[in-house]
C-alpha positions in Angstrom: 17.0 87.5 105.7 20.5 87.4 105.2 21.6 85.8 108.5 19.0 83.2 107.8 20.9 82.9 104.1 24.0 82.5 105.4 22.6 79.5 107.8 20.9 77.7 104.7 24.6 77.9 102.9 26.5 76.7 105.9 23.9 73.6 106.0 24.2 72.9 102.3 27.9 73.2 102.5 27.8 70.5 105.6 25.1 68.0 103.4 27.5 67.9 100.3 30.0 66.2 103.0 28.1 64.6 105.3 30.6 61.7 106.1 33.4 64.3 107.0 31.1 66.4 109.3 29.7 63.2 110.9 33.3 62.0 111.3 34.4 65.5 112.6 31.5 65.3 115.2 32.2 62.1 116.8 34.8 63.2 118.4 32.3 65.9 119.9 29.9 63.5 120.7 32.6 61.6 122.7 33.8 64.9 124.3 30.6 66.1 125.6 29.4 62.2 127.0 32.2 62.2 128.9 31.2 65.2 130.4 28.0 64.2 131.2 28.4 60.8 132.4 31.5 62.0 134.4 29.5 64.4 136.4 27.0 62.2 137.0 29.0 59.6 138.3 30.7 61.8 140.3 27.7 63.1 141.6 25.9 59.9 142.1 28.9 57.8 144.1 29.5 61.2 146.2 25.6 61.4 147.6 25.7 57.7 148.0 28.6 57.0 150.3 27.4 60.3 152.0 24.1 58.9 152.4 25.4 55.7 153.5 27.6 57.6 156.6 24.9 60.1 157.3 22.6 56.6 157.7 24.7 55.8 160.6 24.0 59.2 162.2 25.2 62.6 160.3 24.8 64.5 163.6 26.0 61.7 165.6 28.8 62.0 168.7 30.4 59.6 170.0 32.7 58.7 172.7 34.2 56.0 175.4 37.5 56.3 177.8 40.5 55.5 176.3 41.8 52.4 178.0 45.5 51.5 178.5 46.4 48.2 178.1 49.3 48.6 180.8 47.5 50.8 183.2 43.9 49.6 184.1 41.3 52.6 184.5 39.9 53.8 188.0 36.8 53.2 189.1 36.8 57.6 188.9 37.7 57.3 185.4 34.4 55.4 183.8 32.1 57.0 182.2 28.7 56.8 183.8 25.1 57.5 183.0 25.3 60.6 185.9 27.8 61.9 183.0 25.3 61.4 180.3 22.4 63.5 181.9 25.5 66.1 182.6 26.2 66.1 179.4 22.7 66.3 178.5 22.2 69.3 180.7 25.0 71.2 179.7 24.8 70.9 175.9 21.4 72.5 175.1 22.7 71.4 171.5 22.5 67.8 172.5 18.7 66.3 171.4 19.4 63.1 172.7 22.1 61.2 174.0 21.9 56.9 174.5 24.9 55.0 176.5 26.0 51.0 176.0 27.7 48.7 177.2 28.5 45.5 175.6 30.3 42.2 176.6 30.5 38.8 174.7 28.1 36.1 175.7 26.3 32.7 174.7 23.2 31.9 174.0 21.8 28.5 173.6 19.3 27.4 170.6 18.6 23.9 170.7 21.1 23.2 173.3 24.4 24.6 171.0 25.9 27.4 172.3 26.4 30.2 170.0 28.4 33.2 170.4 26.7 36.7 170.9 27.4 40.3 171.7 25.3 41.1 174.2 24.7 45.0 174.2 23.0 46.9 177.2 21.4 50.3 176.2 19.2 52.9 177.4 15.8 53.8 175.7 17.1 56.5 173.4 19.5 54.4 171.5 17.1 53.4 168.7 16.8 56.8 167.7 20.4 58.1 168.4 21.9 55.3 166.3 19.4 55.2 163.7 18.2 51.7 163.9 15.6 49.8 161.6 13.0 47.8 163.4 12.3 45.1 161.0 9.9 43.0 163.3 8.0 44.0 166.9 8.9 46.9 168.9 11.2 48.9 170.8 12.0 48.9 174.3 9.4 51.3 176.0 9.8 52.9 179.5 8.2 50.6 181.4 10.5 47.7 180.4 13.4 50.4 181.6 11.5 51.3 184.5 10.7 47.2 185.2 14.5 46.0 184.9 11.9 43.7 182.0 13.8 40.6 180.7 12.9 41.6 177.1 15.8 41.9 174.2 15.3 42.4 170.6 17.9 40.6 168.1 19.6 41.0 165.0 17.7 39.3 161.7 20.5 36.7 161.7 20.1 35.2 165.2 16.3 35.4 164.6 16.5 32.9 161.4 19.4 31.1 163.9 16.6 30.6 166.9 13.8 30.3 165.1 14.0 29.5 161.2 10.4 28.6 160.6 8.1 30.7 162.7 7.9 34.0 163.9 10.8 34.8 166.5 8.5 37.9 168.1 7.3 36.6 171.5 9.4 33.1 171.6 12.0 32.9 174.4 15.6 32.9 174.0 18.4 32.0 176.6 21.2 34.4 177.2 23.9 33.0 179.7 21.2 31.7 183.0 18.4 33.9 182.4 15.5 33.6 180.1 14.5 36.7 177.9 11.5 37.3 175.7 12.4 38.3 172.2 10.1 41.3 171.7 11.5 42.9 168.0 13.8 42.1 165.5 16.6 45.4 164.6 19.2 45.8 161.6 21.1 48.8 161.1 19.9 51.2 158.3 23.5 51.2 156.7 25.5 48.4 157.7 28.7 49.2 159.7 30.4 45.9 159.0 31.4 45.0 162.2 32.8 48.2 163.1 30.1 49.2 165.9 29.0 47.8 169.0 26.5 45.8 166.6 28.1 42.4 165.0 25.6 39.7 163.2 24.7 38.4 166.2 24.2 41.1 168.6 21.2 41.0 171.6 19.9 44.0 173.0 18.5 44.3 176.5 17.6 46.9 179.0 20.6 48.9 180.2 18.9 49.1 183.5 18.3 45.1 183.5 21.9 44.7 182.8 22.9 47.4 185.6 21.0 45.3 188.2 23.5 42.7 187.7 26.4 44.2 187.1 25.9 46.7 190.2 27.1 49.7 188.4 26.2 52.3 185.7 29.4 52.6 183.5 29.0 53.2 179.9 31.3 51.7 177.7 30.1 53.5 174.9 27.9 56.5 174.3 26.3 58.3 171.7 25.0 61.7 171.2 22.5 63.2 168.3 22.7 66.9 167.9 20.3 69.3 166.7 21.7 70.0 163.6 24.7 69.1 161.4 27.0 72.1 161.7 26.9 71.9 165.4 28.4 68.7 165.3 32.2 70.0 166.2 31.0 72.8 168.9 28.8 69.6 170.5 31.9 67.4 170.1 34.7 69.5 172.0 32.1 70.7 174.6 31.0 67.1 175.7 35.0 66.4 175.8 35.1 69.5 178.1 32.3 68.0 180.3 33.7 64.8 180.7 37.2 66.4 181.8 35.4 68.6 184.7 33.7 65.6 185.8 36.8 63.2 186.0 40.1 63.1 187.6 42.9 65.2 185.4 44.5 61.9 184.1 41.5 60.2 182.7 41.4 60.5 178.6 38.3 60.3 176.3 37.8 59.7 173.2 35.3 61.9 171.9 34.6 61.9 168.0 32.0 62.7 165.3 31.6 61.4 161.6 32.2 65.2 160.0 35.7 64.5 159.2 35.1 61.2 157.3 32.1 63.2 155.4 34.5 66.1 154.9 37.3 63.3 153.9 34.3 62.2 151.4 33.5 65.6 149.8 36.8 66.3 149.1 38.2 62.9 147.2 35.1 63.4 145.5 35.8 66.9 144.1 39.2 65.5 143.5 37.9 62.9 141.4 35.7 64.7 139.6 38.3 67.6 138.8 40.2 64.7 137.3 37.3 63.0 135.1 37.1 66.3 133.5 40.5 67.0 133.3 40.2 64.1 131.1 36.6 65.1 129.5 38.8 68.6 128.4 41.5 66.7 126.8 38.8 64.7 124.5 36.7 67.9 123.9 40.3 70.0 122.9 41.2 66.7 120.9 37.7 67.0 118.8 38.5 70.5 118.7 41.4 70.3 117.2 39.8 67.8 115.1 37.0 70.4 113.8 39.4 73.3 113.1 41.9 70.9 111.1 38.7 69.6 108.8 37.4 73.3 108.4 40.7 74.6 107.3 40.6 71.7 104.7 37.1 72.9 104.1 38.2 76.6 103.5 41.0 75.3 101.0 38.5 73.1 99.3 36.1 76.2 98.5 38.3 78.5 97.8 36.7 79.2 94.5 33.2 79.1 95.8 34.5 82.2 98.8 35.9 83.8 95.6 32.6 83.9 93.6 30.8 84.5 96.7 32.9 87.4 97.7 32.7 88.7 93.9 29.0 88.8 93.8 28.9 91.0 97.0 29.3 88.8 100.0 31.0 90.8 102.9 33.8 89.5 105.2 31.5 89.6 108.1 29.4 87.1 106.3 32.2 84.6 104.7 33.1 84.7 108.7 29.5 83.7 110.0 29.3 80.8 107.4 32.3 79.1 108.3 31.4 79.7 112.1 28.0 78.1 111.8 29.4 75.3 110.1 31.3 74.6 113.2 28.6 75.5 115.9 26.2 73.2 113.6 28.9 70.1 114.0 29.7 70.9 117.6 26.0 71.8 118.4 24.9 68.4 117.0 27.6 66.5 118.6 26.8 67.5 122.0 23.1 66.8 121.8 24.2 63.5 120.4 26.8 63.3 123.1 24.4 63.8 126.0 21.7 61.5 124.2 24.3 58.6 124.9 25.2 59.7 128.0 21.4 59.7 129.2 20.7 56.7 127.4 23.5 55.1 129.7 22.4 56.2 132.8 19.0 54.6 132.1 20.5 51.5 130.9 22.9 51.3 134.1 20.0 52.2 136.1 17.6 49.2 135.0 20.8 47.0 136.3 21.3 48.4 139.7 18.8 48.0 142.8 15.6 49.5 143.3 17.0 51.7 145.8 19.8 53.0 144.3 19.6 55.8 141.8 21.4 57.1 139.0 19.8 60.6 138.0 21.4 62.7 135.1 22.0 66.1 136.7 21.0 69.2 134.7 23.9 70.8 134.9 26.1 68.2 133.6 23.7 68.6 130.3 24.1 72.1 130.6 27.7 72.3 130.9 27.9 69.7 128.0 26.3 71.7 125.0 28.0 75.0 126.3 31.9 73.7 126.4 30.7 71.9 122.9 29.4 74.8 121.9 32.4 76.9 122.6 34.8 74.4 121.6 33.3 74.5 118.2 33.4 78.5 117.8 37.0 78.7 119.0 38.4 76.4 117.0 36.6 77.0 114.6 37.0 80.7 114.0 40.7 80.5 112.9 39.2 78.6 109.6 36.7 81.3 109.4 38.9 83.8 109.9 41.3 82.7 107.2 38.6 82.0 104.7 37.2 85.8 105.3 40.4 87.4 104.8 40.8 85.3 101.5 40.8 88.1 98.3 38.2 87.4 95.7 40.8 88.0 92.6 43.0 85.6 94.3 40.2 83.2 95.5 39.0 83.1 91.6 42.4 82.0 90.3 42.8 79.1 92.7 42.7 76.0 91.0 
């Protein structure tokens, strides 16, 4: 009965100044929004640029021979598709691996000439590379098997060649031979130009193309493994496999995407230690701000400790007032704080696409009403302290 006294006090003591304690707590509220909204962004913009890499292929190898611009490569040197069931073979890790190779062309719509890469690739690649099929279908083994003059193009040539009906089907003209466009591809996450895939890109049969060309080199090749953390053991061991196979000068470039995911994990826990570097600073600010207004508070009532003391009140109780006070103030602050902060997120959610999410994390919430919390019952126990030590004779005179 007497702990639930001293908690009906320290309310009545924060209702006779309701402006200072609201005042006092805005700075609380502040604090622990910041903390909230700075993990969450955090959290958010880490997972989505993840997200966005891991859509071009988070177990994804890739390779190519390095080419020297002053010394042309061997015929030894290129990689070929005996390399890729080598590597295939030899990598049990390796799930699936798809080769390119890619050279500009022109195709003609209406009798203009338009630019285009044209890419060559083996069945596999829709898969390895993560493609979206947004129209028709994918190359199937008996358009490999048939050297079938079949291509599928990106959605911007197929509004180029056909604008008004539907470009699944319809021929298209690619250099002297005529092709059947059989599906339309994008890329899940967009690599900007930075792939083998540009806005205008065909894709055709890498055996089709290797009946004209007379050879199997891959320009480019791509390997899934099975799971993420194999990724570097797959990437030195296909590097290995292309050495053995080659002549001791010949150099490959053989890379995965773990170190620009690693790169993105750790500016993001950089940024994040910062935001709440800056959070602390506005939580130890309101801090500062609560134990300056209780030690006001403490001189203010000096008389009423005095008289409370005098009528029996221990220490131990003047001390648990003056500390709910501030837990109440730094409590209320923090569920006001991450209110805000929610309330924000929802708003800034309703703004953004469908597909993009901005969920509140738990522990951001969490870790919001504890630091308030705590921040209100450190700072605030030195004004506690002081108003428990006060003597009652002395407390009584105080005018």
């Amino acid at each position: 009965m007497f702990h639930l006294e001293t908690w009906r006090v320290a309310i009545d003591a924060l209702r006779a100044n309701k402006l200072r304690a609201f005042l006092t707590m805005l700075g609380v509220v502040i604090g622990s929004a910041c903390i909230v909204l700075v993990i969450t962004i955090s959290l958010t913009g880490s997972h989505y640029i993840i997200g966005q890499i891991e859509g071009v292929g988070a177990n994804l190898v890739y390779g190519q021979l390095v080419r020297s611009k002053s010394v042309a490569a061997s015929l030894s040197d290129e990689i070929t598709l005996g390399d890729m069931s080598a590597i295939q073979q030899a990598i049990p890790q390796v799930v699936a691996i798809a080769a390119t190779d890619d050279w500009p062309m022109a195709v003609d719509i209406r009798g203009v000439a338009y630019p285009i890469a044209a890419i060559a690739v083996t069945e596999p690649y829709l898969r390895v590379r993560n493609l979206a099929l947004a129209q028709g279908r994918w190359f199937d083994s008996d358009d490999m098997r048939m050297r079938s003059k079949v291509c599928l193009v990106t959605g911007h040539l197929a509004k180029l060649a056909y604008p008004y009906e539907d470009p699944v089907g319809r021929p298209l003209r690619l250099g002297e031979l005529k092709f059947t466009i059989i599906g339309v591809f994008r890329e899940r996450v967009s690599t900007f130009g930075q792939s083998e895939v540009q806005r205008d890109s065909v894709l055709i049969p890498f055996a089709l193309a290797r009946m004209f060309t007379g050879n199997d080199i891959v320009r480019t090749f791509y390997a899934s493994s099975d799971r993420p953390q194999d990724v570097p053991l797959v990437t030195e061991q296909i590097g290995e496999v292309l050495k053995s196979r080659h002549p001791p000068g010949a150099q490959y470039d053989v890379k995965n995407l773990a170190s620009i995911l690693a790169a993105v994990k750790n500016i993001a826990e950089a940024l994040t230690v910062v935001l709440l570097i800056i959070a602390g600073i506005a939580m130890l600010i309101s801090g500062i701000g609560i134990m300056n207004i209780m030690l006001v508070t403490v001189t203010e009532r000096t008389r009423e400790i005095g008289i409370r003391k005098a009528v029996g009140a221990e220490r131990r109780a003047i001390l648990d007032q003056f500390l709910i006070e501030a837990l109440i103030i730094s409590g209320s602050g923090a569920l006001a704080g991450v209110a805000i902060a929610v309330f924000l997120a929802a708003l800034t959610q309703s703004l953004l696409p469908p597909d993009f999410s901005v969920p509140v994390p738990w522990i951001s919430v969490v870790l919001a009403i504890a630091v308030s919390c705590l921040t209100g019952l450190v700072f605030g126990y030195l004004p506690a302290n002081k108003a428990a030590k006060l003597h009652p004779t002395e407390s009584l005179r105080y005018e």
